[in-house]
mmCIF file as Biopython writes it, N, C-alpha, C and O atoms, coordinates in Angstrom:
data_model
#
loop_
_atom_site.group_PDB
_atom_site.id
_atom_site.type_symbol
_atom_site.label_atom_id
_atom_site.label_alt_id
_atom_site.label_comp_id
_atom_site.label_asym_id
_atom_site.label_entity_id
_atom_site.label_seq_id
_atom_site.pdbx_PDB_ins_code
_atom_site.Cartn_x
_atom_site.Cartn_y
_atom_site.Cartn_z
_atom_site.occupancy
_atom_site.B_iso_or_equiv
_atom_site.auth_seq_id
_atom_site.auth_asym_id
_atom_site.pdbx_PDB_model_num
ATOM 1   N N  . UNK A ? 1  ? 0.807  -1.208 0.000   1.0 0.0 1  A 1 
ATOM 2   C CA . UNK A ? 1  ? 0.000  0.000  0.000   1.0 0.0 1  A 1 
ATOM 3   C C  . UNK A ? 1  ? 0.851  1.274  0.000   1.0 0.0 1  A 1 
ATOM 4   O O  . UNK A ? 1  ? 0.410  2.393  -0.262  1.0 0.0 1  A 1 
ATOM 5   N N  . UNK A ? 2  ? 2.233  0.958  0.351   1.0 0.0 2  A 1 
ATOM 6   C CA . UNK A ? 2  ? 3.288  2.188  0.637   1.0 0.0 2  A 1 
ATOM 7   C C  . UNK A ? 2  ? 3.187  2.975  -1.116  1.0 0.0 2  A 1 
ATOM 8   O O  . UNK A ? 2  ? 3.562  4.147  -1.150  1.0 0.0 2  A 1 
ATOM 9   N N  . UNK A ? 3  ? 2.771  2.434  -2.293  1.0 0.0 3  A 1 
ATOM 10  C CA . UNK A ? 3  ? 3.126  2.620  -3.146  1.0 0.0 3  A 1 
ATOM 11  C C  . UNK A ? 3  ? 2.024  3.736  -3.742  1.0 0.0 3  A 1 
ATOM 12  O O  . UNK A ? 3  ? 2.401  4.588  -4.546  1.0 0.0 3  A 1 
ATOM 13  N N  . UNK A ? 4  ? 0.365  3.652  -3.196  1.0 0.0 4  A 1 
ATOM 14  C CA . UNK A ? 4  ? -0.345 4.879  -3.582  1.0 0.0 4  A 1 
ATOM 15  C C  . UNK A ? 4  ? 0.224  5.925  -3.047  1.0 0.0 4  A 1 
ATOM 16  O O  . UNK A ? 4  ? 0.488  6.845  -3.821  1.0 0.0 4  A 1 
ATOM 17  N N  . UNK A ? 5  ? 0.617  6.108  -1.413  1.0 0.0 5  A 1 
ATOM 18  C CA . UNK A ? 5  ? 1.246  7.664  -1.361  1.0 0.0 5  A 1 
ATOM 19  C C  . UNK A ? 5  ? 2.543  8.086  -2.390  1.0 0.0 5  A 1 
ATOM 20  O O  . UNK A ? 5  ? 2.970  9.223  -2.594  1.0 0.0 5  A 1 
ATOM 21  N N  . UNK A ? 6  ? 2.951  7.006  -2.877  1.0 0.0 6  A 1 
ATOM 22  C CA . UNK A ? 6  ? 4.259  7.602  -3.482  1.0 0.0 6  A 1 
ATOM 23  C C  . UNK A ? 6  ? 4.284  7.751  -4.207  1.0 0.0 6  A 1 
ATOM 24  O O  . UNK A ? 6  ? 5.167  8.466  -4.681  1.0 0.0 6  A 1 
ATOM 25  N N  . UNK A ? 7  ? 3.067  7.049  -5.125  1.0 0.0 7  A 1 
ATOM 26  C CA . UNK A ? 7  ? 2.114  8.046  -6.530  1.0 0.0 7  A 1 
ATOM 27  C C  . UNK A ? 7  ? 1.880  9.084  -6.421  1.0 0.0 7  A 1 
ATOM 28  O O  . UNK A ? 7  ? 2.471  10.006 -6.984  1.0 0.0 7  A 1 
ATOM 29  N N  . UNK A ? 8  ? 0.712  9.199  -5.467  1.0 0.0 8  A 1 
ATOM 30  C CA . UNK A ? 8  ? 0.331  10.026 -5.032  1.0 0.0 8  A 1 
ATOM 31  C C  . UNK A ? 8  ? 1.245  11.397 -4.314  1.0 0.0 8  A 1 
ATOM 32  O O  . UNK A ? 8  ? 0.786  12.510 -4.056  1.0 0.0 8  A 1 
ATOM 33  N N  . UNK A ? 9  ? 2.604  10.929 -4.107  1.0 0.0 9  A 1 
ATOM 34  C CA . UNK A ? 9  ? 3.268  12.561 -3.925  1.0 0.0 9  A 1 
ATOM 35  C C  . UNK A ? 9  ? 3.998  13.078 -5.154  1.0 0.0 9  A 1 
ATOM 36  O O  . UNK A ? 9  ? 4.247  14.265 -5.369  1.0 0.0 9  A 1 
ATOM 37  N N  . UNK A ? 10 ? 4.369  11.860 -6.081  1.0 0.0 10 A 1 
ATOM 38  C CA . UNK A ? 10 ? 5.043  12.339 -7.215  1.0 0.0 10 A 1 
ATOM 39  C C  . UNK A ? 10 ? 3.868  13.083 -7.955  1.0 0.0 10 A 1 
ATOM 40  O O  . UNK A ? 10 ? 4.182  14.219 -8.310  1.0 0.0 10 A 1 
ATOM 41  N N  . UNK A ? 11 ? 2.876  12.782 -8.196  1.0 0.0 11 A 1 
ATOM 42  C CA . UNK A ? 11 ? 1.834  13.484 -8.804  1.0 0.0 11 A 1 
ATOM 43  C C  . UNK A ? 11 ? 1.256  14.756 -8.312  1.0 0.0 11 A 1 
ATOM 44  O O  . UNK A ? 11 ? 0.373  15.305 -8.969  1.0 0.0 11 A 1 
ATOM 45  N N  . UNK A ? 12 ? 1.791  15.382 -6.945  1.0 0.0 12 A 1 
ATOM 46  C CA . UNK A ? 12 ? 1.945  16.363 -6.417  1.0 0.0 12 A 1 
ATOM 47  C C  . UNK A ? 12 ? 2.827  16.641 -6.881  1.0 0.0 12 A 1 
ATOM 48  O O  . UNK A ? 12 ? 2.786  16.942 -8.074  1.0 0.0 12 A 1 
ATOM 49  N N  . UNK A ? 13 ? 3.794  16.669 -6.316  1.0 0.0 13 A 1 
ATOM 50  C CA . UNK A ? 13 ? 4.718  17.251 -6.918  1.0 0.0 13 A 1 
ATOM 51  C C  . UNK A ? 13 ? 5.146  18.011 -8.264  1.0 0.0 13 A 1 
ATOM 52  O O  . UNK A ? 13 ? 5.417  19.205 -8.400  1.0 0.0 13 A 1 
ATOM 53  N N  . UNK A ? 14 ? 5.130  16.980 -9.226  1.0 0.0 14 A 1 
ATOM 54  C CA . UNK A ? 14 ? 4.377  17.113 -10.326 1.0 0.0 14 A 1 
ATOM 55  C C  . UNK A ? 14 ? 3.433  18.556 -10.928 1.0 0.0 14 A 1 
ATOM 56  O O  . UNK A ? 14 ? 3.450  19.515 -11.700 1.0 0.0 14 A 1 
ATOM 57  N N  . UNK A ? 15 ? 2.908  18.067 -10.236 1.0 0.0 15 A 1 
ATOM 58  C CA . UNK A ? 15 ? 0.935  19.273 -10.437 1.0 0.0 15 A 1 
ATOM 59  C C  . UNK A ? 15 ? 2.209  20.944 -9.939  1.0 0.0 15 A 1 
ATOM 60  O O  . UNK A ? 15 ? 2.562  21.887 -10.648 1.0 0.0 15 A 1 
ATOM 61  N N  . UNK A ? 16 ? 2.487  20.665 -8.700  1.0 0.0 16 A 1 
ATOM 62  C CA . UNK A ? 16 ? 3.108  22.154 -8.299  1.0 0.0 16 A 1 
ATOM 63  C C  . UNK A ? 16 ? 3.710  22.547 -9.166  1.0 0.0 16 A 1 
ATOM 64  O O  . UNK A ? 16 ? 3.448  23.675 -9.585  1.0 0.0 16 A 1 
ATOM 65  N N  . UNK A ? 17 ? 5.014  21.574 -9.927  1.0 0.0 17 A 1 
ATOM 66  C CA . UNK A ? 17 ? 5.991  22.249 -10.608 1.0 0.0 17 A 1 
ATOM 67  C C  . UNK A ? 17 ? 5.157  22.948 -11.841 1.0 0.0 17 A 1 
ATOM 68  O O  . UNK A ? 17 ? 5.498  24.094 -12.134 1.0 0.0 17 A 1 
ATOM 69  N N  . UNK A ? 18 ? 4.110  22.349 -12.567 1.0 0.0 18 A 1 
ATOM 70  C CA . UNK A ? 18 ? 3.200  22.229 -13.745 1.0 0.0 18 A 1 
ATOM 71  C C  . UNK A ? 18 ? 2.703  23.950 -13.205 1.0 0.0 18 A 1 
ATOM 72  O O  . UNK A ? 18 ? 2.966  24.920 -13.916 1.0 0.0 18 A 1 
ATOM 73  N N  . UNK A ? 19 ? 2.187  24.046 -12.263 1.0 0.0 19 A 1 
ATOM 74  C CA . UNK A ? 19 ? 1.406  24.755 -11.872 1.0 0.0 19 A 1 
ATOM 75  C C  . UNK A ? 19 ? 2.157  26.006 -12.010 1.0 0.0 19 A 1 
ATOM 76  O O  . UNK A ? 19 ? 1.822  26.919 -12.765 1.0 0.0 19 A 1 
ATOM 77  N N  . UNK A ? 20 ? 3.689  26.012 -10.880 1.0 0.0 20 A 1 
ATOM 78  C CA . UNK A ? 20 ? 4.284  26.894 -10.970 1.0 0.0 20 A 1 
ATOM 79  C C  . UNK A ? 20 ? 4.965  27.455 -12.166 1.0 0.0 20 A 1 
ATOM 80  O O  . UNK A ? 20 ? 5.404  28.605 -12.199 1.0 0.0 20 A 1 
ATOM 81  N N  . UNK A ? 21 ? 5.046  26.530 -13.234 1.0 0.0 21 A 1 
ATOM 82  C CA . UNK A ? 21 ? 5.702  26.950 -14.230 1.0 0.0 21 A 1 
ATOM 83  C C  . UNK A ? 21 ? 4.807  28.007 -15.448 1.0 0.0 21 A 1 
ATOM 84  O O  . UNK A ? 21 ? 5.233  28.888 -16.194 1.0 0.0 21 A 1 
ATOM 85  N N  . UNK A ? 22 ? 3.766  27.592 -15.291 1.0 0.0 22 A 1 
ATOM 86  C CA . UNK A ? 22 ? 2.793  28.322 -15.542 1.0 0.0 22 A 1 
ATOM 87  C C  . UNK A ? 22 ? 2.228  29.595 -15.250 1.0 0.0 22 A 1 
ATOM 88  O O  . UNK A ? 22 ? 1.687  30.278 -16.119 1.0 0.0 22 A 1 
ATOM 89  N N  . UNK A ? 23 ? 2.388  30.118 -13.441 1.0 0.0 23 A 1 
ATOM 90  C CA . UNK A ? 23 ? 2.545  30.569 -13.046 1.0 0.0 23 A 1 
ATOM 91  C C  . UNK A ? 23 ? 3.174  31.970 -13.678 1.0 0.0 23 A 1 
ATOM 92  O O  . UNK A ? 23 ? 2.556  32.937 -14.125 1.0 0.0 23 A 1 
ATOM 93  N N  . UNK A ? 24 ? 4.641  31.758 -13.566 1.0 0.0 24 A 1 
ATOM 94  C CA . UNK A ? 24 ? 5.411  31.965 -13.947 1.0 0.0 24 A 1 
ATOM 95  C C  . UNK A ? 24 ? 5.310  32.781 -15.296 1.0 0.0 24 A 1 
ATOM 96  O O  . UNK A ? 24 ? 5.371  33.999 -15.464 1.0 0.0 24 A 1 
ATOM 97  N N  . UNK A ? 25 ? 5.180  32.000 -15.993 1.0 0.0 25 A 1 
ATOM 98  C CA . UNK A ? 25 ? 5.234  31.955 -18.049 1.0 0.0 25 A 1 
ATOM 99  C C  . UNK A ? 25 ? 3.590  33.195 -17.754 1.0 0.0 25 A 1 
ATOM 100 O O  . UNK A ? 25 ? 3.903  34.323 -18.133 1.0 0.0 25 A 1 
ATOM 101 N N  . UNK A ? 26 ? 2.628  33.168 -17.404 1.0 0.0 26 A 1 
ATOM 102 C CA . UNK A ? 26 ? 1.668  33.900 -17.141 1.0 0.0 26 A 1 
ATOM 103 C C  . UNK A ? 26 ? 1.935  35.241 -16.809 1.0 0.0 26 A 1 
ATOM 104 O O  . UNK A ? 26 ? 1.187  36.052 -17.355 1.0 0.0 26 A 1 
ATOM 105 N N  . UNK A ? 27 ? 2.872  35.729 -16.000 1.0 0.0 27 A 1 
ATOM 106 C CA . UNK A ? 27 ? 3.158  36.698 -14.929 1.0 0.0 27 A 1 
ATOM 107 C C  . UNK A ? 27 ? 4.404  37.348 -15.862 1.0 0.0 27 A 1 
ATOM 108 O O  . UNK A ? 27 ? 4.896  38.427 -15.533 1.0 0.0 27 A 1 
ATOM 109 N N  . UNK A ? 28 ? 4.819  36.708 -16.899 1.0 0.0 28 A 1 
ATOM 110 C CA . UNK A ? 28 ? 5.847  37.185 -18.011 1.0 0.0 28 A 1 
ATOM 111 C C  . UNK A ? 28 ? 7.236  37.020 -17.842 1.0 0.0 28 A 1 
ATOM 112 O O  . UNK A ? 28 ? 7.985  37.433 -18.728 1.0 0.0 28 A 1 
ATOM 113 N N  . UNK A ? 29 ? 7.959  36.156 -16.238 1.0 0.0 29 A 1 
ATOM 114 C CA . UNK A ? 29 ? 8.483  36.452 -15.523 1.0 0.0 29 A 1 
ATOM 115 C C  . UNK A ? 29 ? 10.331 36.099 -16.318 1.0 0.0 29 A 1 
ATOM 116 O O  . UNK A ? 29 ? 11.460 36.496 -16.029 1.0 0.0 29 A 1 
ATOM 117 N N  . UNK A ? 30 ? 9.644  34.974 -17.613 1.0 0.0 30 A 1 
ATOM 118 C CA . UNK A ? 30 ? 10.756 34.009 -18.244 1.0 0.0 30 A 1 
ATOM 119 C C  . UNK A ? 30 ? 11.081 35.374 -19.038 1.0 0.0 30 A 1 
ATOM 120 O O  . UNK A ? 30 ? 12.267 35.692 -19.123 1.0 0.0 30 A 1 
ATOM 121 N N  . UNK A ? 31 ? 9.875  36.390 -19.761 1.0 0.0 31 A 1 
ATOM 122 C CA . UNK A ? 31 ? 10.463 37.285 -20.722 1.0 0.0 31 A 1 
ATOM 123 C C  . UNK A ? 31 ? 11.233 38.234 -20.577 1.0 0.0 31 A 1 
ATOM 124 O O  . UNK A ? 31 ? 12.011 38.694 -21.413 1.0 0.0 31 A 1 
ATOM 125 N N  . UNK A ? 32 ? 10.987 38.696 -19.108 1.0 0.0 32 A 1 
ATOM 126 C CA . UNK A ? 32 ? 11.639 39.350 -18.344 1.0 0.0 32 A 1 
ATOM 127 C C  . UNK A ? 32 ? 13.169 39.551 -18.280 1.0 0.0 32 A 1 
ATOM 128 O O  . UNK A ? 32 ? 13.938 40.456 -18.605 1.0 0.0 32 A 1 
ATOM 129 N N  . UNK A ? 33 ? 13.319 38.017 -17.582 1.0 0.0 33 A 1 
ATOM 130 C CA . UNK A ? 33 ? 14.635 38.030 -17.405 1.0 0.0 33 A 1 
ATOM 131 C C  . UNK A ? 33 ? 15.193 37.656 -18.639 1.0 0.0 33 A 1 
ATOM 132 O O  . UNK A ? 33 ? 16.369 38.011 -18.714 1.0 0.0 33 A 1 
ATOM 133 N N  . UNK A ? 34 ? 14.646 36.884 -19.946 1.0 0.0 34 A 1 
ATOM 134 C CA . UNK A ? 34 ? 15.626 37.073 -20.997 1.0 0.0 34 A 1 
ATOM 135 C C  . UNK A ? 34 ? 16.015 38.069 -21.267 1.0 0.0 34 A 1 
ATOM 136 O O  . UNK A ? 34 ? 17.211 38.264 -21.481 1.0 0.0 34 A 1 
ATOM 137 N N  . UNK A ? 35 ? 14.654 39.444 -21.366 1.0 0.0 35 A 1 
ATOM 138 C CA . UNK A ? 35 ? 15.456 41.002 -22.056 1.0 0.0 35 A 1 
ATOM 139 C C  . UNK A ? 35 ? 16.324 41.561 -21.247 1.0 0.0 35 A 1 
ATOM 140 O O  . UNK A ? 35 ? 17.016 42.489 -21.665 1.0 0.0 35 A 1 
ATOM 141 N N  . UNK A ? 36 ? 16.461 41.026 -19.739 1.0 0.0 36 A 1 
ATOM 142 C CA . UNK A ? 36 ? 17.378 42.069 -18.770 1.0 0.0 36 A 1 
ATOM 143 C C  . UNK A ? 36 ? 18.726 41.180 -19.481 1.0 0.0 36 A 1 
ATOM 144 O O  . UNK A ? 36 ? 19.447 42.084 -19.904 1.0 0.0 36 A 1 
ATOM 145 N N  . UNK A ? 37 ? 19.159 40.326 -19.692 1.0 0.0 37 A 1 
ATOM 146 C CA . UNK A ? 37 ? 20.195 39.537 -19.502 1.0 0.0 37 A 1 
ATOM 147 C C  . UNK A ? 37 ? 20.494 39.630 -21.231 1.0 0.0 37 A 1 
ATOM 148 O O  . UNK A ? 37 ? 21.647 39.433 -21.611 1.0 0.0 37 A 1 
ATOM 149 N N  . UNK A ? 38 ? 19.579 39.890 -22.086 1.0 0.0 38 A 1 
ATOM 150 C CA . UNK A ? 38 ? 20.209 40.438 -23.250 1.0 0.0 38 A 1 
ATOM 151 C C  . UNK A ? 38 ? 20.539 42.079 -23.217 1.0 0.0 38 A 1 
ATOM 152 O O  . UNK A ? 38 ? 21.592 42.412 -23.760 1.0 0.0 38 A 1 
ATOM 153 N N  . UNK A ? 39 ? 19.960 42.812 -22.797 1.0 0.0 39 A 1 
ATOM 154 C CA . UNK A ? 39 ? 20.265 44.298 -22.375 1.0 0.0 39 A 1 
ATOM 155 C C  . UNK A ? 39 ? 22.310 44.094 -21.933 1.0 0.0 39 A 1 
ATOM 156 O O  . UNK A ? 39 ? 23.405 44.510 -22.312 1.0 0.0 39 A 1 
ATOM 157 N N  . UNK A ? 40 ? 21.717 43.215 -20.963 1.0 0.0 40 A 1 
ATOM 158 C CA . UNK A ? 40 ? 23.479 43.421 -20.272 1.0 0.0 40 A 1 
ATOM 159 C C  . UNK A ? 40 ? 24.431 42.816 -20.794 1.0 0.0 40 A 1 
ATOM 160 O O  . UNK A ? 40 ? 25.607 43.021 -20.492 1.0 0.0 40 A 1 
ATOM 161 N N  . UNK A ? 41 ? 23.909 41.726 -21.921 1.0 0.0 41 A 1 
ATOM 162 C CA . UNK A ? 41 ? 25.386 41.467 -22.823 1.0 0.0 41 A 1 
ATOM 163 C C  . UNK A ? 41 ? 25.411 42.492 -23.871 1.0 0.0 41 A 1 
ATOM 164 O O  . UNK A ? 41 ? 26.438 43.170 -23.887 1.0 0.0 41 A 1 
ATOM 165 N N  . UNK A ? 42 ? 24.452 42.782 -24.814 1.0 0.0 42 A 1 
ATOM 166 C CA . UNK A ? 42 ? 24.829 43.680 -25.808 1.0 0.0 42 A 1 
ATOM 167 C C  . UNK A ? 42 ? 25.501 44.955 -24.950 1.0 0.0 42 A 1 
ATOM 168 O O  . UNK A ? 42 ? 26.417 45.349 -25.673 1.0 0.0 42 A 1 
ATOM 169 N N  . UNK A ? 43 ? 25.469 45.666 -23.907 1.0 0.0 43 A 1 
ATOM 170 C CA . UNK A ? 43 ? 25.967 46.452 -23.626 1.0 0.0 43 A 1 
ATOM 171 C C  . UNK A ? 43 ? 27.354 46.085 -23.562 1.0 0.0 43 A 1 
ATOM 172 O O  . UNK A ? 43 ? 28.172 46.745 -24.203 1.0 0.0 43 A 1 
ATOM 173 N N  . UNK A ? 44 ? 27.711 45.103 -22.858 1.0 0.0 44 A 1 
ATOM 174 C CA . UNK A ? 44 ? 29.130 44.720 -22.814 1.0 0.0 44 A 1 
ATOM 175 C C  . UNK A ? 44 ? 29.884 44.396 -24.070 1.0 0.0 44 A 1 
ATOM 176 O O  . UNK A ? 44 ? 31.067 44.661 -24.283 1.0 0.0 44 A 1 
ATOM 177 N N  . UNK A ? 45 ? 29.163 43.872 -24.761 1.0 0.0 45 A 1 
ATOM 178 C CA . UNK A ? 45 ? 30.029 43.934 -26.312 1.0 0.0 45 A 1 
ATOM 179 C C  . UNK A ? 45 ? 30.329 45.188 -26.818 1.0 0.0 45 A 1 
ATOM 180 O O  . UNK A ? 45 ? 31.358 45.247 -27.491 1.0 0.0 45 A 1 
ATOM 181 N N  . UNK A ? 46 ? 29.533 46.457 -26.628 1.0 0.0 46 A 1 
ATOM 182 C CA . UNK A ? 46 ? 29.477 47.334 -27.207 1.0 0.0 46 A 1 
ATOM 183 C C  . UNK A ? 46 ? 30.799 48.241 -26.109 1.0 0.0 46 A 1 
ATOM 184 O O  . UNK A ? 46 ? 31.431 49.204 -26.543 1.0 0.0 46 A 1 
ATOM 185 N N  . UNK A ? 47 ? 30.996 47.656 -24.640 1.0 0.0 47 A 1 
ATOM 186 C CA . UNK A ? 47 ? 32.091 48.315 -24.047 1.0 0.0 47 A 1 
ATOM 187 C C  . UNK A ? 47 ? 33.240 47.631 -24.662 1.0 0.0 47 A 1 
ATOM 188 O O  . UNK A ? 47 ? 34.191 48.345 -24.982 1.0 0.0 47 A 1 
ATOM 189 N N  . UNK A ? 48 ? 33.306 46.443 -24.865 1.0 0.0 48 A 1 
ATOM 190 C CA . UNK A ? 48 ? 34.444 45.912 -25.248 1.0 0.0 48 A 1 
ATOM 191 C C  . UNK A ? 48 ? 35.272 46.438 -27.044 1.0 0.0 48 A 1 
ATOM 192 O O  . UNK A ? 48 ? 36.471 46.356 -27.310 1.0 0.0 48 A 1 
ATOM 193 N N  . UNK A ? 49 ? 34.192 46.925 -27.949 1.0 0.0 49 A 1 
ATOM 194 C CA . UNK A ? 49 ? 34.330 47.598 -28.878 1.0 0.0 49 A 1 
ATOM 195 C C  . UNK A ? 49 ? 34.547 48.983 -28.890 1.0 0.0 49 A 1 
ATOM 196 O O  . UNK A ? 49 ? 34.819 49.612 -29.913 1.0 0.0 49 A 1 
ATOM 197 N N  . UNK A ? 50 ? 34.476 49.284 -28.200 1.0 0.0 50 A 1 
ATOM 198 C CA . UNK A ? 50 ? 34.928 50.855 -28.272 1.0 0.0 50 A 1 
ATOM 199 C C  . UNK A ? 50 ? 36.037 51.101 -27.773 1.0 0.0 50 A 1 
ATOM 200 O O  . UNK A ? 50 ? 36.473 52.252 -27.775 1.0 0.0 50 A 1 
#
C-alpha cells in the first residue's frame, strides 16, 4: 500500500511544478529576465568595442 502515497506525492509534486511553471510563463516572468540579460550582454560587447 506504501506505493499509492508515493504516486500520489510524485503526482503532487508534479501538479506544483506544472502549476508553478505556468505561473510563472503567465506573470511574463521568463520574458523578463531574458530582455534584462540580453540588455546586459549587448551592452558589454558594445564596451568591449569601443
Amino acid at each position: 500500500m506504501w506505493y499509492f502515497a508515493w504516486i500520489l506525492g510524485i503526482g503532487v509534486a508534479l501538479g506544483f511544478g506544472i502549476i508553478n511553471v505556468m505561473w510563472l510563463d503567465a506573470n511574463d516572468t521568463f520574458a523578463h529576465d531574458a530582455a534584462e540579460g540580453a540588455d546586459a550582454q549587448a551592452s558589454d560587447a558594445k564596451d568591449k568595442h569601443s
